[in-house]
C-alpha positions as CSV (number, residue, x, y, z in Angstrom):
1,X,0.0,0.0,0.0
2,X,1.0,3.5,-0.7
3,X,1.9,6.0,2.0
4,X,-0.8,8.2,2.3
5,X,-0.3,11.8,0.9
6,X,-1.2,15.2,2.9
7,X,-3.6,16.6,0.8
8,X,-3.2,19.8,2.9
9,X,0.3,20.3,2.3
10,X,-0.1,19.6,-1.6
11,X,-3.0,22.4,-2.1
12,X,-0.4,24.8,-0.1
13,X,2.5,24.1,-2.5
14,X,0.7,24.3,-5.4
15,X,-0.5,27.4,-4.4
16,X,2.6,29.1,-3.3
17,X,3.8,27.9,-6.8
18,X,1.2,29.7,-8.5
19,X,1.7,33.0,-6.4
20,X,5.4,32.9,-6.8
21,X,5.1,32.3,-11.1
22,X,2.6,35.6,-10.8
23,X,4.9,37.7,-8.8
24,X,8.1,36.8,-11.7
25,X,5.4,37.7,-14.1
26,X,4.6,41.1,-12.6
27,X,8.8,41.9,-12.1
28,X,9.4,41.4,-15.5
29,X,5.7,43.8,-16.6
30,X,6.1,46.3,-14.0
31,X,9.3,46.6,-11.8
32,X,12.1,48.4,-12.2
33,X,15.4,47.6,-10.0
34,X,16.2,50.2,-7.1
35,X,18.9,51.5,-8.9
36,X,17.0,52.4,-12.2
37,X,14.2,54.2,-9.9
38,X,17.6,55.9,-8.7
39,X,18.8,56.9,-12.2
40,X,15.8,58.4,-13.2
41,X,15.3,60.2,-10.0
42,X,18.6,61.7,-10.2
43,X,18.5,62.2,-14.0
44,X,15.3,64.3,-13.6
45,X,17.0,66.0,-10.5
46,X,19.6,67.4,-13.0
47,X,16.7,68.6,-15.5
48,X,15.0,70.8,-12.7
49,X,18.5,72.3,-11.9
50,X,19.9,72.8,-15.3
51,X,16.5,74.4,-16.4
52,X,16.7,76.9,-13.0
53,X,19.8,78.4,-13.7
54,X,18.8,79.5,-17.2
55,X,15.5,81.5,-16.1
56,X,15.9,84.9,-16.9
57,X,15.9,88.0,-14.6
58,X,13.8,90.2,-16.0
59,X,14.9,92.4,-12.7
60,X,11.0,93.4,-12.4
61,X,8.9,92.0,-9.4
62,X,5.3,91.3,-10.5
């Protein structure tokens, strides 16, 4: 006779399985690493800046 399987156990691992296969899925659609998060932060950091110091001074306050 077989030993008997935890049917329990089975539905648990199966479903873990399935959650972790979704959450890959997502990474690859939707996440982006720390670091490129980072890059783009700091790229549109610079933007802000660069366009700042070229405002003109018109010298009149309105």
């Amino acid at each position: 006779m077989a030993a008997p399987v935890n049917l329990n156990r089975f539905r648990k691992e199966k479903a873990r399985a399935e959650k972790k296969a979704r959450a890959s899925e997502n990474a690859v659609k939707f996440g982006r690493t720390k670091a490129e998060k980072t890059l783009d932060k700091a790229r549109e950091d610079k933007a802000v800046r660069h366009l700042d110091q070229h405002k003109r001074d018109d010298g009149a306050d309105t």
